[in-house]
N, C-alpha and C positions, 0 to 999 in steps of 0.2 A: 287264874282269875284276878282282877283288879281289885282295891279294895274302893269305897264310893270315894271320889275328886270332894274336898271341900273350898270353897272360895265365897269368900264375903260369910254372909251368915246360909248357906245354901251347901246341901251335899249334893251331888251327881253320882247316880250306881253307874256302873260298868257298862258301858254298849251303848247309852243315853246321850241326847243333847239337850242341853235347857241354856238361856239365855236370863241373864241378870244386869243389873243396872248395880254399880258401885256409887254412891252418892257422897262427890266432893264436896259442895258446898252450895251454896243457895244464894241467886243472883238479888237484888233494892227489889224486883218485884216479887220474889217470894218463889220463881222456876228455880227450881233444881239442875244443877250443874254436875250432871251425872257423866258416869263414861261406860257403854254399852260393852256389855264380853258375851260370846257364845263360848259356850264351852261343849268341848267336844271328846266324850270321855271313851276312851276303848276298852275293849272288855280283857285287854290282856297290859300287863303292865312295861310300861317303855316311858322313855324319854318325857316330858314336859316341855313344849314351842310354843313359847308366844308371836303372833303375828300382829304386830300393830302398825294401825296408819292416821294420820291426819294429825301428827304430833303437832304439825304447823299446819291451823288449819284451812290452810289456800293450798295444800299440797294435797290431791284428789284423788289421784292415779291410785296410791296406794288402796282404798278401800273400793274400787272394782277387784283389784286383786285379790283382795281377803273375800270380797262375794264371789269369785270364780273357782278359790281355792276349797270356800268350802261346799261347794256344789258338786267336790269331787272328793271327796272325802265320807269314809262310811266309818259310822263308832262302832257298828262291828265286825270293821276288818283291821280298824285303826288298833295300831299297839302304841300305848302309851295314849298322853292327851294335848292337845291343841287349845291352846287360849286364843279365840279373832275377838280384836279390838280393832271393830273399821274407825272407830270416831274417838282418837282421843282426847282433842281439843277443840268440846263443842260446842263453845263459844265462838273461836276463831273461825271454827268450819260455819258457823250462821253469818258471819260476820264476811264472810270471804277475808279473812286476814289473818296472817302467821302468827297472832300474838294474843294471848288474853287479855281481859278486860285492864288487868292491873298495868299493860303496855308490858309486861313480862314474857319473853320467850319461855317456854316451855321448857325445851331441848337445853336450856343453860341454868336449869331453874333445881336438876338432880342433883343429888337424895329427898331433897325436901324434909320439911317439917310440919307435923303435924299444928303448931302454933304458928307458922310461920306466916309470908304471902300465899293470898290464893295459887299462885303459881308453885311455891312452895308447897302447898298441903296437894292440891292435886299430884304435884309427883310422888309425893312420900307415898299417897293413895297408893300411886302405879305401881311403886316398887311393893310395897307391903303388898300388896294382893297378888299382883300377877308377877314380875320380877324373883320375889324371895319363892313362890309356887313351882319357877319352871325351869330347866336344864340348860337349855338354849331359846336364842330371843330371834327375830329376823324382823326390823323398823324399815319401813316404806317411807320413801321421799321423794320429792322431784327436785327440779333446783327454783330457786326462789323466784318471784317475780321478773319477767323480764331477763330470763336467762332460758337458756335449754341445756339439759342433761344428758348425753347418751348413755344407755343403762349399764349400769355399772355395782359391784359390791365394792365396800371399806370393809376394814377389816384389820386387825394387830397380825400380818401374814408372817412375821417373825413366829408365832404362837402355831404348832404343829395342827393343833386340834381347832381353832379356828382359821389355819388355812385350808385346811380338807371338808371344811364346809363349806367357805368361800369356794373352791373347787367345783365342790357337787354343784352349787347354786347355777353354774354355768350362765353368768353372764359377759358378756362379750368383753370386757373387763373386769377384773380381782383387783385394786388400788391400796397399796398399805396405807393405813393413814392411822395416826395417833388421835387418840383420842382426846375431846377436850371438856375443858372443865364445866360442870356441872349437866354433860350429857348423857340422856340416856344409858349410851353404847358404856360409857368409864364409869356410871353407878355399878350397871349390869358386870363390866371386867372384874370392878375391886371386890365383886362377890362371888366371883369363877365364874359365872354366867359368859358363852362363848356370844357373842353379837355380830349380826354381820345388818349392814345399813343397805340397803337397795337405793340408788340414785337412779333417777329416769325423767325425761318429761320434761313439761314445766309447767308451774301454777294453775288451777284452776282450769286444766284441762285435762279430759281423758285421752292419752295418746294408746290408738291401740296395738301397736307393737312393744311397746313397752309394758302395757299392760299382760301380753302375751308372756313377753321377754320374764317380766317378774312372778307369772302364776307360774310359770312352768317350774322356773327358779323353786320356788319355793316348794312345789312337790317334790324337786329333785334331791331339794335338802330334808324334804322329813324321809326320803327312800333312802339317801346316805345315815341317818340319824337309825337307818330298822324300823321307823314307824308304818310306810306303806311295804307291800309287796306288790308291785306293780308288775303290768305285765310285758314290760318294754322300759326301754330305758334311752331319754333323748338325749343324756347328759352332753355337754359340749366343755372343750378345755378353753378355759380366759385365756386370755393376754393377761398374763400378771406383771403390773408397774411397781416398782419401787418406790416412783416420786412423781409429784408434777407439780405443777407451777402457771399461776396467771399468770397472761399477756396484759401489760396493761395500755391505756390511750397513752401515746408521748405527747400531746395536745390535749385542748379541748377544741370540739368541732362536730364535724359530720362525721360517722363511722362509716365506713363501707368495705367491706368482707369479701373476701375473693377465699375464703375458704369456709367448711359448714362442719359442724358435728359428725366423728366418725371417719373422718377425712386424716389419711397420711401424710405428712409434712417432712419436710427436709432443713438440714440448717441453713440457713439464710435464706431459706424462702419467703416471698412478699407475701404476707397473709392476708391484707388489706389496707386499708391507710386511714387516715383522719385527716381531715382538710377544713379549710373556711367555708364559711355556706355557700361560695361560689365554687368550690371544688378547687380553689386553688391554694398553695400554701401547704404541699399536702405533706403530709411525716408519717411515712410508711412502718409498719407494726411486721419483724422480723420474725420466724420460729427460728427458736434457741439449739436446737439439734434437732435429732429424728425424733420424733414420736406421733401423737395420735393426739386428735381433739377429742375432749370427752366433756368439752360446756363452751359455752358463748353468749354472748350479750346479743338481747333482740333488738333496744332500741339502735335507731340511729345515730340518737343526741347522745354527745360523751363528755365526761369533765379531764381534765387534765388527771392520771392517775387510775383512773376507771378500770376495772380488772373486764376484758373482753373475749379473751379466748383460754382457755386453761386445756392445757398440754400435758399427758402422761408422753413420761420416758421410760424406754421398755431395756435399754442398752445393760441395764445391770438385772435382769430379770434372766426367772428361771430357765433352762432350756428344755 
């Protein structure tokens, strides 16, 4: 038997769910600037997963997933405990905007300090409550305004034990990617905490394949982690990339795309072009060898430099 979950000033017995509000700080009108967790405690003892989304909060997708996730999820059949955090940043998410009030990203804003910017104390919040609580983390994102995502985990896949998460999560790509400064994912690393980033989507919309794509993910990593015993297993093997790389505007112009997310490319294939607003003048946007698109630019209008298709290369990847 478990012994009771504590988090915030609140314990959880064994088998139980209860919901709490963590209270960051308090907006000129006097609302509270809270961040929502259920907690989901088993009656047997295992692992600790946090599931967070809306780190940026015009990035949506994520928190259908954490409602779908835990609508399948039983605390007592669950071993170990699950932290859902649908709303981390929610400000941004009322605001439909990736950034807190202080114009602070979030996601560049960890460890935080508790004296610091709001964006600063809200993280330190995260990490102290849910972060320093749990064993492994898994962050929902789409890609930012004005781009699409195909779903995808990041991940340190040099690191054994967080590429066999990324693995289980089974999404249609595994992506190594280094972590950067003052993100979530490199707080969560410098404290052994294994992270893996879900990319999907784009802004301010429910995409529902990807929606799909990420709840399955994520039962399949708490079934890898021994938290579920399920009774089937859809697991699927990534594509795992080593590397990838924007394509960016060789102009600025009209963009138009002769290739979409998801889609196999070859090297020197024409992937689209940028032209003058009469469609002439045009400077065609090459792919750099084999790989896979796994993001692109939605608008039309481009500036010189503009990053509009991003390519994994799979050519040094595992067999």
């Amino acid at each position: 038997m478990a012994e009771p979950f504590l988090i915030g000033d609140a314990w959880v017995p064994p088998g139980s769910v209860r919901e709490i509000e963590l209270l960051g700080a308090r907006l000129p009108t006097g609302t509270p600037l809270s961040i929502p967790v259920r907690i989901v405690h088993g009656k047997r003892e295992g692992p600790v997963l946090w599931i967070s989304a809306c780190l940026h909060g015009d990035e949506i997708s994520g928190l259908e997933i954490v409602r779908q996730v835990l609508q399948r999820v039983d605390p007592g059949r669950l071993r170990g405990t699950l932290l859902a955090v649908p709303i981390v940043n929610a400000y941004g998410f009322l605001q439909q905007s990736r950034y807190l009030p202080d114009g602070r990203d979030l996601n560049r804003s960890f460890p935080g300090s508790a004296r610091g910017s709001l964006a600063a104390r809200l993280a330190h919040l995260f990490v102290r409550e849910i972060v320093d609580r749990s064993t492994h983390g898994i962050d929902l994102h789409t890609a930012t305004r004005h781009r699409s995502n195909l779903a995808q985990v990041r991940a340190d896949l040099e690191d054994e034990e967080a590429r066999a998460f990324a693995e289980a999560f089974g999404a249609p790509v595994a992506l190594h990617a280094r972590t950067r400064d003052g993100s979530l994912r490199e707080s969560a690393a410098r404290r052994g905490k294994p992270v893996l980033v879900f990319e999907g989507g784009e802004a301010l919309r429910f995409d529902p394949e990807v929606i799909r794509i990420g709840t399955q993910g994520v039962l399949q990593a708490m079934d890898h982690l021994g938290m579920l015993q399920r009774k089937r297993r859809l697991q699927s093997t990534p594509l795992v990339a080593r590397r990838s790389e924007w394509l960016r505007a060789p102009r600025s112009g009209i963009l138009r795309l002769t290739t979409k997310v998801g889609a196999t490319v070859e090297s020197g294939q024409i992937l689209g072009e940028v032209s003058d607003p009469f469609g002439e003048n045009a400077a065609p946007i090459r792919a750099p060898g084999h790989g896979l698109v796994i993001g692109q630019a939605l608008l039309p209008t481009v500036h010189q430099g503009d990053a509009v298709l991003h390519i994994a290369s799979f050519d040094d990847m595992r067999g």
